[in-house]
C-alpha positions in Angstrom: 42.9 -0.5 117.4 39.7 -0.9 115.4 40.0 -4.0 112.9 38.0 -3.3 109.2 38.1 -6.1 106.2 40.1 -3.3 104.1 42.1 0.1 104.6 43.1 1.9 101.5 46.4 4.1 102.4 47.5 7.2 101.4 44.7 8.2 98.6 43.5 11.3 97.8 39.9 11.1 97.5 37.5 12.8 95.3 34.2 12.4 96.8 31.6 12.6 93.7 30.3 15.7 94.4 32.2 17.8 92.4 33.6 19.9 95.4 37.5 20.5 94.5 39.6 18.9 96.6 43.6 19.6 97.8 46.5 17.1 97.7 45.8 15.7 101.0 46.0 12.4 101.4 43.8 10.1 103.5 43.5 6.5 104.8 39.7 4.7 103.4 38.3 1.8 106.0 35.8 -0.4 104.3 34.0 -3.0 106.5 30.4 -5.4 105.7 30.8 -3.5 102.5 30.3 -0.1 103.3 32.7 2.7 103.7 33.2 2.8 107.6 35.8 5.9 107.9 37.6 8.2 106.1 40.5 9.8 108.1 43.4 11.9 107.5 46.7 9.4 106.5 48.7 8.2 109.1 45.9 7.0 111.6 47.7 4.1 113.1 44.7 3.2 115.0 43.5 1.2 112.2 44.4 -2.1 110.6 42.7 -3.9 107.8 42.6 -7.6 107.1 43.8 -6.1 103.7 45.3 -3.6 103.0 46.3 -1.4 100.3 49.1 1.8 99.5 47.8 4.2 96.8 50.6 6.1 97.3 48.8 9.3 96.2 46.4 7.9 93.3 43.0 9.3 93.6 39.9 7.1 94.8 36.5 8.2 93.6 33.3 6.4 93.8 33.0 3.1 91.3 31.8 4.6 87.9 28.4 4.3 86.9 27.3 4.2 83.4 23.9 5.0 83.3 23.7 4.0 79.6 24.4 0.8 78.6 23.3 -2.3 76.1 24.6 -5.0 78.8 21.1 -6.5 79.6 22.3 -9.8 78.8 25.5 -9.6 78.9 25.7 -9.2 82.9 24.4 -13.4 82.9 26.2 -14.4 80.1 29.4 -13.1 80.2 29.2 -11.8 84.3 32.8 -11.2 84.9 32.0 -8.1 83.2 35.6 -7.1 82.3 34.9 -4.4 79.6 33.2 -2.5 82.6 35.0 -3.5 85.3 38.8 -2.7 83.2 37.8 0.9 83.3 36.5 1.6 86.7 33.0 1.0 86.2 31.1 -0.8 89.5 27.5 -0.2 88.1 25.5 -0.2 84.8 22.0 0.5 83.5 20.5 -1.4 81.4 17.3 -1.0 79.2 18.1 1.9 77.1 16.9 3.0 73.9 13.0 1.3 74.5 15.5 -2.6 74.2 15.6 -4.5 77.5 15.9 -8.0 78.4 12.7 -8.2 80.2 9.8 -8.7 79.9 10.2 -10.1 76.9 8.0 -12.7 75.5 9.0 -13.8 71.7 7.1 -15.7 68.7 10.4 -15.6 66.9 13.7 -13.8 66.1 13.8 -10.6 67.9 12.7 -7.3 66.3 15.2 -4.5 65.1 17.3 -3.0 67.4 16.2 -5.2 70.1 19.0 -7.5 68.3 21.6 -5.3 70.0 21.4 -7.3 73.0 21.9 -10.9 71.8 20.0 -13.7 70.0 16.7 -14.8 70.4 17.3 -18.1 72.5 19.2 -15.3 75.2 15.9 -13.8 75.7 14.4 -15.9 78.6 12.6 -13.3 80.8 9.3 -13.1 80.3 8.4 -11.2 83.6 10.8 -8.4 84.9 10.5 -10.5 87.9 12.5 -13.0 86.3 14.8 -11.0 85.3 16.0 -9.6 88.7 16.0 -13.3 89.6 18.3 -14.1 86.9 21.2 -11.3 87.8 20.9 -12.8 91.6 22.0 -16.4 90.3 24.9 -14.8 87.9 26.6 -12.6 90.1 27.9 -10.2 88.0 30.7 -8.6 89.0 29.0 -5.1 88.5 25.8 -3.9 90.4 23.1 -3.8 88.1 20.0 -1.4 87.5 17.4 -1.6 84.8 14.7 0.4 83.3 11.8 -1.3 80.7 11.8 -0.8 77.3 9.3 0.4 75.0 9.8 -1.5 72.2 10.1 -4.3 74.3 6.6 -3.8 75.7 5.4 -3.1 72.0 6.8 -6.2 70.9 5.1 -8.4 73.6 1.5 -7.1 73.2 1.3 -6.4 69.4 1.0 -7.9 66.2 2.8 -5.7 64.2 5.0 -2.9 65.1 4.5 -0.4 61.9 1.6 1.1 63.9 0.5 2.9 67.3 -1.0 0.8 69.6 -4.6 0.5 70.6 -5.9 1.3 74.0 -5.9 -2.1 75.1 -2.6 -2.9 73.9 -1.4 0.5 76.0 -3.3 -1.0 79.0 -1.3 -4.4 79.0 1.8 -3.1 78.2 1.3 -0.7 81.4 0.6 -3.4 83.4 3.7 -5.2 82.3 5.4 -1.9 83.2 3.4 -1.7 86.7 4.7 -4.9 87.5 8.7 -4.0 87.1 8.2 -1.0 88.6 6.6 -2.8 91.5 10.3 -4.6 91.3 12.8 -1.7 91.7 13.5 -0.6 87.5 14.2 2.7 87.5 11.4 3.7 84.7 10.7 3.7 81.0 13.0 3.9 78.2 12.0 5.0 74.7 13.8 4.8 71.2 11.6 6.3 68.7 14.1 6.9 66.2 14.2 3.2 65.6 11.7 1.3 63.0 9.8 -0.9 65.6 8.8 2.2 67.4 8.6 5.4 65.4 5.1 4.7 64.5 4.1 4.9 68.7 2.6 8.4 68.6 3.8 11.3 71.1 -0.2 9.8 72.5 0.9 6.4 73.3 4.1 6.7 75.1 2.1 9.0 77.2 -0.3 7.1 77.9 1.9 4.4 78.7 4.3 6.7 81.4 1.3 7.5 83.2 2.5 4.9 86.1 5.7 6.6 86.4 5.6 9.2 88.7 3.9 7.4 91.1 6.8 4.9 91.6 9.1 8.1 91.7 10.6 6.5 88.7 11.4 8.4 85.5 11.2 8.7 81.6 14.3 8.0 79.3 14.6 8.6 75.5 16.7 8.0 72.5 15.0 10.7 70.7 12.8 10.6 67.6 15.5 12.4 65.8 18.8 13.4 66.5 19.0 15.0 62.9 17.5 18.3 61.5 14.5 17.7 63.8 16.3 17.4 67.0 14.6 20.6 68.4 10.5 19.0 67.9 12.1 15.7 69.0 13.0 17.4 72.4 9.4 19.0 72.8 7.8 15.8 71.9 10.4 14.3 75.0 9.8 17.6 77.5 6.1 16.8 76.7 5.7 13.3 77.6 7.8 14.3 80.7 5.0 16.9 81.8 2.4 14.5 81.2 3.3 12.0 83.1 5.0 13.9 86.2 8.1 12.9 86.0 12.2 13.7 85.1 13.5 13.5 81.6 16.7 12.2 80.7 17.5 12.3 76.7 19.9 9.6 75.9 23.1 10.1 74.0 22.6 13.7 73.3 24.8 14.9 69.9 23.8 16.3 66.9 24.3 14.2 64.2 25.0 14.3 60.5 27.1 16.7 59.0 24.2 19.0 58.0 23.6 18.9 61.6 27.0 20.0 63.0 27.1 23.4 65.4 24.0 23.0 66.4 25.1 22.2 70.2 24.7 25.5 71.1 20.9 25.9 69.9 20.4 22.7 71.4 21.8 23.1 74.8 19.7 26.1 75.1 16.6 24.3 74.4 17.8 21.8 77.0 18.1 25.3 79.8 14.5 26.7 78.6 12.8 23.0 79.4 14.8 23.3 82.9 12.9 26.2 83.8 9.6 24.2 83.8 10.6 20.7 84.7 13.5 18.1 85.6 15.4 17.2 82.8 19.3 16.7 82.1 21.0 14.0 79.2 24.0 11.7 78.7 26.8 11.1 76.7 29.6 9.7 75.5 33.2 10.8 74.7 33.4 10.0 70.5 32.6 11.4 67.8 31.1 8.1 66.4 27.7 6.4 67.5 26.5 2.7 67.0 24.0 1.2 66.2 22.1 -1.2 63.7 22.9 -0.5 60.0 20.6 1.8 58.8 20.2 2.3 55.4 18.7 5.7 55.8 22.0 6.8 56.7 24.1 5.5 55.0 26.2 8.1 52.8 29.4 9.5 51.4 29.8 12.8 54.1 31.5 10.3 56.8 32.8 6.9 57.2 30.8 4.0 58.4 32.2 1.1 60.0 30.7 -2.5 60.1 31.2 -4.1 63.6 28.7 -7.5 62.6 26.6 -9.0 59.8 25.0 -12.1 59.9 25.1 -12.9 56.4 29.0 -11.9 55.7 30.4 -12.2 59.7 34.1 -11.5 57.7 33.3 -8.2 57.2 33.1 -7.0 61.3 35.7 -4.5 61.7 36.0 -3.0 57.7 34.4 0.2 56.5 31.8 -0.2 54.5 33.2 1.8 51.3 36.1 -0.5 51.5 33.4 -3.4 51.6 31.7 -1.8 48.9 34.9 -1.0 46.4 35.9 -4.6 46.7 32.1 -6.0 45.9 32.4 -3.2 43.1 28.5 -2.1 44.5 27.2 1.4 45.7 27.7 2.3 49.6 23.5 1.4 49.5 23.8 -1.8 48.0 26.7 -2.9 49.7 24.9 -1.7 53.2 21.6 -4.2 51.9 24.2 -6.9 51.0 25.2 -6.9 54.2 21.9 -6.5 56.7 21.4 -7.3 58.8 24.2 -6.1 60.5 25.8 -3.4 63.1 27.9 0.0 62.6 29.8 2.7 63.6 28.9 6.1 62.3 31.3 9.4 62.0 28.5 11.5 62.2 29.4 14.2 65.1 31.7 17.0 65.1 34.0 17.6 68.0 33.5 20.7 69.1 29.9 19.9 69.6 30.8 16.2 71.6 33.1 18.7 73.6 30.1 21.0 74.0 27.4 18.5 74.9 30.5 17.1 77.7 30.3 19.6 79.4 27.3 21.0 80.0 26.2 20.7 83.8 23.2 18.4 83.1 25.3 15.6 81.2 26.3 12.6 82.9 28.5 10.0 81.1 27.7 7.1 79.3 29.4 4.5 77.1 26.3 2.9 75.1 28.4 0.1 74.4 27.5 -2.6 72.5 29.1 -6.3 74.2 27.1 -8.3 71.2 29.2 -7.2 68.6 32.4 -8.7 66.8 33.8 -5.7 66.1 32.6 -3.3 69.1 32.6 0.5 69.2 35.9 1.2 71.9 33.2 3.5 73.8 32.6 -0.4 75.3 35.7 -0.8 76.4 37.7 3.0 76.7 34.5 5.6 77.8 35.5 6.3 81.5 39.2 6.9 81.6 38.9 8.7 77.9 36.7 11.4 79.9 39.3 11.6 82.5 42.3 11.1 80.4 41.7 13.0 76.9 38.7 15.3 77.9 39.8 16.4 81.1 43.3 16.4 82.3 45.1 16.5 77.9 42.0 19.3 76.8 41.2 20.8 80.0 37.1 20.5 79.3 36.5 20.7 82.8 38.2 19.6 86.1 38.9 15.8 87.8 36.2 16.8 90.3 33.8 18.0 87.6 34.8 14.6 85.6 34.2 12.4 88.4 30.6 14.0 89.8 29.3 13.7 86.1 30.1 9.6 86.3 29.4 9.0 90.0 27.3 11.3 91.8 25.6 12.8 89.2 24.8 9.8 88.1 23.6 8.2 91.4 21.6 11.2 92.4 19.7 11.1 88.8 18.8 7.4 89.0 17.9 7.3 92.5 20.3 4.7 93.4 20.5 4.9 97.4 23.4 5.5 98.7 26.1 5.2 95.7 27.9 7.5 93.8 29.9 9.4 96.8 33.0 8.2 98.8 31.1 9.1 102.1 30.9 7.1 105.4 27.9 4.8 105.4 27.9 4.6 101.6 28.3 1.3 99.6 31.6 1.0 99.1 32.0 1.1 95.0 35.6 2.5 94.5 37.9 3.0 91.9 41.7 3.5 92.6 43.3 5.5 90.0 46.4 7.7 88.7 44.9 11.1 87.2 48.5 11.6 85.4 48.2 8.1 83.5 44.7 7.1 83.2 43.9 7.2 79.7 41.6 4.7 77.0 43.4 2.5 75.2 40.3 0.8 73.2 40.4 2.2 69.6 38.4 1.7 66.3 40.9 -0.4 65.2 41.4 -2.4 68.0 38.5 -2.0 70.6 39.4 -4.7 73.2 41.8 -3.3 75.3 41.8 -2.4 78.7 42.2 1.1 80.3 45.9 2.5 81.8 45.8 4.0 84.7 42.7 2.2 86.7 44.6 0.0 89.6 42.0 -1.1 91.5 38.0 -1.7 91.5 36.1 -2.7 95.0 32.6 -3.5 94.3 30.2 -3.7 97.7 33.7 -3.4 99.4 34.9 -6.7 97.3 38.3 -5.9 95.6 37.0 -6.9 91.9 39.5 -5.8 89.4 43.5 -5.3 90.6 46.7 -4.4 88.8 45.1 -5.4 85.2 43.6 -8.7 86.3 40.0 -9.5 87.9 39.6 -10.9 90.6 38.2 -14.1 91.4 34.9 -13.0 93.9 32.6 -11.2 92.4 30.2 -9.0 94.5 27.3 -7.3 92.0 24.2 -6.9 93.3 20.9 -6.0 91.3 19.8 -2.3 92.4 16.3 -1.6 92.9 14.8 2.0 92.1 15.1 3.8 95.7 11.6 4.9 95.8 11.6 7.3 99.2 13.7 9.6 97.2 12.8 10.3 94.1 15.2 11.1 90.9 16.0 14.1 90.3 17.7 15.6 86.7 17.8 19.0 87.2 21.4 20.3 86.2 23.3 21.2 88.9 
């Protein structure tokens, strides 16, 4: 009889890998926090300390949302719930050119670095720190990070509404030399945002150059994800070539309503770059994105919602044309009124989210924003609404498919070591679920609210989250980069 800290009963596992699988149902042994044997159901020869029946739910590997705001978030608020309610067991954090370290500021935090929390929460001035800091926490989620650009920017320059000098380039890369000497995963860009759309295509070159000796790799929210989405790509596929390493283009859509259809044209220009190097994209299951309020977008074509302002905090959770009927100003004047401040934009069509889904080289990611009163539901509802709406209610693409494009995928493109597959030897980040339940629950209206469906969450073999509740231990770990093999983002 061989003794294990946990057997899970009667599951039928989808590995990660996409490979379709039968109703077969299998027993799961998990032991030191590793998966220690996966047998056919029945095997008497094993007992667990604890043990579970999933009386024919399906166990994939913990869901990893490769991008995420939660920087902060996983040492303030570490029991994680938003993530861990949905069957998430690792995020990434740094996205967009924003991260948490290294961070060194003279005063309130620049624009959209705001996402991620107030100034006094920004207390990692060496990536270094940083790692240190999600050690003492614990979080209940494992935890990977890349650097941000803006971040860098914001440490070594004066002002931020111009490129940097070569000696401003040369500290930032040492700053980004020294994570990477600490496990992050690479370097994150958002150029679309005010602090950073003066960096030239030059700079952000020059400043990846590090990257592909660390086997690390280049993220970006794009310059544009408007009419110029195509040049914004090239400018992305060329600071990839540059500096030797894979793409990944964050939150892929094509937004605006002039924009709309384009998902065809832009997925091919996503095929032709795979022909020359490694690239893929994420995204998430909405319609809606969110971000700071930007009056450059503001308009009549969709609504806009307003999940925080500083100056009116009342506000979080209205649309801004009712905001602006009942101040009796113009949608622009309104938006000024209340900046600074956070929103949700209807800016995407469905068929081209549904599109963007699934294509091969997408992986899934919630960009949710934990900071905000009134959050986007991505925060709370992304995983299960790819399972639950996108795959089983439209048919978009199979459980197998759904699962590989959050776990394996995922694990493969990051370079996280051994994560992402329900394989023996493998950390064991697991997810117990129903397929014919599992469903989001977060909405626009009411974004806090947990998934249906997800029964259980083991973290590092810990049972974290059970029957709606979490649980008291939690077992996150910070992930370094896993250098011997580098990331790959090919689609596949």
């Amino acid at each position: 009889m061989q003794a294990f800290s946990t057997v899970v009963r009667r599951v039928r596992v989808i590995d990660g890998t996409g490979a379709e699988t039968d109703d077969t149902c299998c027993d799961v042994a998990v032991h030191d926090g590793r998966i220690a044997g996966i047998s056919r159901a029945g095997d008497n020869r094993w007992r667990g300390a604890e043990e579970f029946d999933g009386a024919g739910q399906a166990l994939a590997p913990g869901f990893i949302d490769v991008h995420t705001h939660d920087d902060l978030h996983v040492i303030r608020a570490p029991e994680m719930l938003p993530k861990l309610s949905q069957g998430v067991t690792t995020v990434i954090v740094g996205n967009c050119g924003i991260s948490a370290a290294p961070v060194s500021l003279s005063g309130a935090p620049p624009d959209p670095m705001t996402l991620l929390g107030p100034a006094d929460a920004f207390a990692y001035p060496s990536f270094a720190a940083y790692v240190d800091a999600i050690a003492s926490a614990q979080p209940a989620v494992n935890v990977a990070a890349l650097v941000g650009h803006t971040a860098l920017r914001q440490n070594h320059m004066d002002r931020l509404d111009r490129a940097a000098t070569a000696a401003e380039i040369d500290a930032m890369r040492r700053q980004l030399r020294e994570a990477l000497e600490h496990g992050a995963l690479g370097l994150s860009t958002g150029l679309a945002y005010g602090n950073a759309i003066a960096a030239t295509t030059e700079e952000v070159m020059e400043l990846a150059e590090p990257l592909a000796a660390a086997g690390a790799l280049y993220t970006t929210h794009l310059r544009t994800e408007f009419e110029g989405i195509l040049g914004a790509m090239d400018e992305a596929c060329r600071i990839g070539r540059h500096a030797r390493v894979p793409v990944v283009i964050s939150h892929l859509k094509c937004a605006g309503a002039g924009n709309w259809g384009r998902a065809g044209e832009v997925l091919h220009a996503l095929e032709a770059a795979q022909q020359c190097q490694a690239i893929g994209c994420d995204a998430y299951p909405y319609i809606a994105s969110s971000s700071t309020l930007d009056l450059g977008q503001v308009t009549h074509e969709f609504d806009i919602d307003i999940t925080a302002s500083v100056p009116h905090p009342e506000m979080a959770g209205r649309t801004l044309k009712e905001i602006a009927r009942e101040w009796d100003l113009s949608l622009l004047d309104a938006a000024r009124r209340l900046q600074p401040a956070n929103a949700v934009y209807h800016n995407m069509s469905d068929a081209d989210v549904a599109r963007i889904l699934a294509h091969p080289a997408t992986s899934i990611g919630s960009d949710g924003l934990p900071h905000d009163a009134h959050p986007h539901p991505r925060l709370w509802g992304a995983f299960p609404r790819v399972l639950g709406y996108y795959s089983r209610e439209r048919g978009l693409f199979s459980l197998a498919t759904a699962v590989r494009k959050m776990t394996g995928q995922s694990a493969e493109r990051f370079g996280l070591a051994e994560r992402g597959l329900v394989r023996e030897g493998y950390w064991a980040d697991l997810v117990l679920f129903d397929p014919a339940t599992v469903r989001d629950t977060a909405t626009f209206a009411d974004p806090r609210q947990h998934a249906a469906g997800i029964s259980a969450v083991w973290v590092n073999g810990v049972l974290s989250y059970h029957q709606g509740r979490a649980q008291p231990h939690r077992a996150g770990r910070y992930l370094p980069r896993h250098a011997s093999t580098p990331p790959r983002t090919a689609a596949a």
